[in-house]
C-alpha positions in Angstrom: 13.4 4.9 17.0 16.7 3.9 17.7 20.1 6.1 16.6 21.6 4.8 13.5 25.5 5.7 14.0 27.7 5.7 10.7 31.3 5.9 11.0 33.4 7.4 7.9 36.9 8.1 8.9 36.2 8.2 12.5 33.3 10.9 12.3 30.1 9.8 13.9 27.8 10.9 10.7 24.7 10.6 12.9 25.5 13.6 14.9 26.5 15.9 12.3 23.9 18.4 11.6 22.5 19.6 8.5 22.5 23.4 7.6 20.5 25.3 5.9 21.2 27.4 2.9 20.5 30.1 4.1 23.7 29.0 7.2 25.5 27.9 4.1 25.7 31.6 2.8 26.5 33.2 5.8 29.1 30.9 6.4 30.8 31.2 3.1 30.8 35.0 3.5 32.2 34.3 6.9 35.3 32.0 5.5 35.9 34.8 2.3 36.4 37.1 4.7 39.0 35.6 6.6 37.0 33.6 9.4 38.7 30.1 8.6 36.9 27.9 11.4 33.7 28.8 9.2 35.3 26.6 6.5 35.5 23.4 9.2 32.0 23.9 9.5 30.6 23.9 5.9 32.6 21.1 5.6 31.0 19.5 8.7 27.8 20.7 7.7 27.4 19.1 4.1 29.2 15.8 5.0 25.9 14.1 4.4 25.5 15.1 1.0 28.7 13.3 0.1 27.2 9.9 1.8 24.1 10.6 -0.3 26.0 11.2 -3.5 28.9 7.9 -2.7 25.6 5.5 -3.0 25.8 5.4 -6.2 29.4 4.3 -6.3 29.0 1.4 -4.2 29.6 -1.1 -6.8 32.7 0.4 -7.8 34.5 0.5 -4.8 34.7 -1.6 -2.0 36.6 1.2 0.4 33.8 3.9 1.0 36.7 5.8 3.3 38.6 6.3 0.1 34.7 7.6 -1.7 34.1 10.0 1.5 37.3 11.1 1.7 37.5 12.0 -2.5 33.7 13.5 -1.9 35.0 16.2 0.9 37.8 17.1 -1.9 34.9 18.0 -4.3 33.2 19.2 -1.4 35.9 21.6 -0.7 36.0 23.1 -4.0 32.3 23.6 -4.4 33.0 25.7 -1.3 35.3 27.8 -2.9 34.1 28.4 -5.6 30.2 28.6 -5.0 29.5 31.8 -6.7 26.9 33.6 -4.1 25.3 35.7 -6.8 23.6 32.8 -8.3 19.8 32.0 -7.5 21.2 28.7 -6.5 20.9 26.6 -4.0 24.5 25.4 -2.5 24.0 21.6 -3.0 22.9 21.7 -6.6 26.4 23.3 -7.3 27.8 21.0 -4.9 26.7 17.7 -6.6 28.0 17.7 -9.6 31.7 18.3 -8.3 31.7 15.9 -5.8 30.7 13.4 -8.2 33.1 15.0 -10.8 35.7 13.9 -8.2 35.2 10.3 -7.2 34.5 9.8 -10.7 37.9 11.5 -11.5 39.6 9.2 -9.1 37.6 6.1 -10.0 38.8 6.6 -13.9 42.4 7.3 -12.7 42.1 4.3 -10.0 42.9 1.1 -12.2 41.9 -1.5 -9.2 38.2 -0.5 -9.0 37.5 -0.1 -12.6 35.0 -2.1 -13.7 36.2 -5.5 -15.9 34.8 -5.8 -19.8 33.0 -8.8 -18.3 30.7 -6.4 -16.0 30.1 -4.2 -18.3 28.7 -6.5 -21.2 26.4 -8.1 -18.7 24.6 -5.0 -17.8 24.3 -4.0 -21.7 22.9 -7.7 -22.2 21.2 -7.2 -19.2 19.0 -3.3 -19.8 18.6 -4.5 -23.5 16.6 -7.8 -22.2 14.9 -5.6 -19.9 13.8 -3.4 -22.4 13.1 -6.2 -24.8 10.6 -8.0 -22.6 9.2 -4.8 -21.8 8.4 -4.0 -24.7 6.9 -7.9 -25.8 5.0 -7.7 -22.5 4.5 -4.6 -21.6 5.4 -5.1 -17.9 9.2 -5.0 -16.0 11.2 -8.0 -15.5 12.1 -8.9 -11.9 15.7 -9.5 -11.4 16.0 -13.0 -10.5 14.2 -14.3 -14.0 16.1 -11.8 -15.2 19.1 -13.5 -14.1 17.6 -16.9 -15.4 17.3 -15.6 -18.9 20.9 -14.6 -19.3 22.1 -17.5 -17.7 24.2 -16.0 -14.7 24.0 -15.7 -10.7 21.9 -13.2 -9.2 24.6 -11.8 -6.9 26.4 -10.9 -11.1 23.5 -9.4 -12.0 23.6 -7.2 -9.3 27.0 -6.3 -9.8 26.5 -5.4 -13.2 23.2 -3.2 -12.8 24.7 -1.9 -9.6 27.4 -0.4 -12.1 25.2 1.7 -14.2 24.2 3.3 -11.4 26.9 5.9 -11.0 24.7 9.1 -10.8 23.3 9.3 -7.0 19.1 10.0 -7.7 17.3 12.9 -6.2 15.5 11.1 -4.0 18.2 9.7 -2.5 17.9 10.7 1.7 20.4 12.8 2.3 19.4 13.0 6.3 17.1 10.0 8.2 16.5 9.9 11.8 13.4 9.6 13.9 11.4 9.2 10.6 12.5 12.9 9.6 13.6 12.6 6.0 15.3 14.8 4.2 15.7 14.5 0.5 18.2 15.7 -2.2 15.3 17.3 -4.0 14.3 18.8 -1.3 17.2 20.7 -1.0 16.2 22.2 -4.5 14.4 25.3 -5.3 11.4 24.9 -7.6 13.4 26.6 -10.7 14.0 23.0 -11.6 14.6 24.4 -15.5 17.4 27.2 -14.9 18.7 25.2 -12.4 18.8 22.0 -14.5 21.1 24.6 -16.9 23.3 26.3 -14.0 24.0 23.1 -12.7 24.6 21.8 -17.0 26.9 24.4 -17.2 29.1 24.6 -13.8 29.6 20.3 -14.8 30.3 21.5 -18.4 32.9 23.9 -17.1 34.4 21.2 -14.6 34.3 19.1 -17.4 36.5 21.0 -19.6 39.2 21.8 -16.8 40.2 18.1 -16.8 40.9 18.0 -20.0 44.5 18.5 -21.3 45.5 21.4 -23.3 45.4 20.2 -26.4 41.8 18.7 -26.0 40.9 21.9 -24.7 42.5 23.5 -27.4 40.8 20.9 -30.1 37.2 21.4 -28.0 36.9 25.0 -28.5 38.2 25.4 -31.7 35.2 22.6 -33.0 32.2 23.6 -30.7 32.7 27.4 -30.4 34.7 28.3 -33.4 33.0 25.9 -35.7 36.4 25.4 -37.3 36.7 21.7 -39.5 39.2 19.0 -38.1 41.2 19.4 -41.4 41.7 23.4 -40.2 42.5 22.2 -36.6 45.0 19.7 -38.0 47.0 22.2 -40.3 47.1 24.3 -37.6 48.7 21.5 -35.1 50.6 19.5 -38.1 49.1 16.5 -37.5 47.0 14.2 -39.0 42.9 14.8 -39.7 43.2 11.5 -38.0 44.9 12.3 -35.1 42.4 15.5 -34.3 39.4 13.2 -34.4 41.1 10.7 -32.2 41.9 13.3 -29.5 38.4 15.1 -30.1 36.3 11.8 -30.0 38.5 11.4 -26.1 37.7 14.7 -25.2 34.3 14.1 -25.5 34.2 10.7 -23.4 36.2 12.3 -20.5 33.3 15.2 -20.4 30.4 12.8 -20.6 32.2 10.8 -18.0 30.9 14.0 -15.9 27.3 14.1 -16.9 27.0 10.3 -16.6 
């Protein structure tokens, strides 16, 4: 089977190899102890688990440079800040912040964001989907899909593409020579405590891109239990005003699980 060569920023992807966790580890010891070329090589080493992860992003961007380049950011910071004491494997932590990232500079990005018009389509779109699933009990292909509501297939694709921000675990995060390598399998089988690690590290993520005053209105609400009348004597605003900024908050950290 012939080479399948994918070039990102002028790396040849198809040559890069993949390490194993158990590399990972002994390189991030390596780099926290002052070895910096072992940095370049984590780096090198998990550059196909951003291509897996910038998939689902496709839609949203038509410059998949400017998506790789964002997803070695996240990347980087999974790297230092993987905490080695956790029964974890590298790219569960690392997922969630690279996708934290490109979805950080996709929000902030006001030419890719997707138009009103995109977005209604693909709500009209999943809720006739679901409808004729549930008259006939079967799923509706996408071309009499398309007929139903009227538009082009190439808009339908667009819009479904477009709910499709979250890159799946069985994407193939390495191909070649029929040697597949999933996302899952990168996994460990503690699917349950690792579902809540990873809940928690995008939680945390989450909240650091928040501003202080939503961080402020967030922790007061969910951890102290305090009422947004309290919260807005103690800012001297409006009750108003704290549920506006709370009911933000909480967008910008589902944004991040979403």
């Amino acid at each position: 089977m012939a080479k399948h060569k994918v070039d990102i920023v002028g790396i040849n992807t198809n040559d890069i190899k993949i390490l194993s966790n158990e590399e990972i580890r002994k390189y991030i010891i390596e780099y926290r102890n002052g070895n910096l070329e072992y940095k370049e090589k984590l780096i090198m080493g998990n550059l196909k688990l951003i291509l897996s992860v910038i998939k689902g992003f496709t839609s949203r961007c038509d410059n998949q440079d400017d998506l790789f380049q964002i997803g070695v950011i996240g990347l980087i910071k999974a790297i230092d800040n993987f905490n080695l004491d956790y029964n974890l494997q590298f790219s569960t932590y690392a997922v969630p912040m690279i996708i934290g990232e490109i979805k950080r500079y996709l929000r902030d990005n006001t030419q890719v964001r997707i138009s009103r018009q995109i977005k209604d389509l693909a709500y009209k779109a999943l809720k006739e989907k679901e409808k004729y699933l549930d008259e006939t009990g079967n799923e509706i292909g996408d071309i009499e899909l398309a007929k139903r509501l009227g538009v082009s297939n190439e808009d339908l694709k667009l819009a479904l593409e477009s709910t499709s921000v979250i890159t799946s675990l069985y994407d193939s995060v390495y191909n070649e020579n029929d040697d597949e390598i999933l996302l899952i399998d990168q996994l460990s089988d503690e699917v349950v405590l690792q579902d809540k690690i990873v809940n928690e590290l995008t939680l945390k993520e989450a909240i650091k891109s928040l501003s202080d005053i939503q961080k402020k209105i967030i922790n007061d609400r969910f951890y102290l239990s305090k009422t947004q009348f309290e919260i807005a004597n103690e800012f001297n605003i409006s009750q108003a005003q704290v549920s506006r900024i709370e009911k933000s908050a909480i967008e910008n950290i589902r944004s991040f699980f979403y």
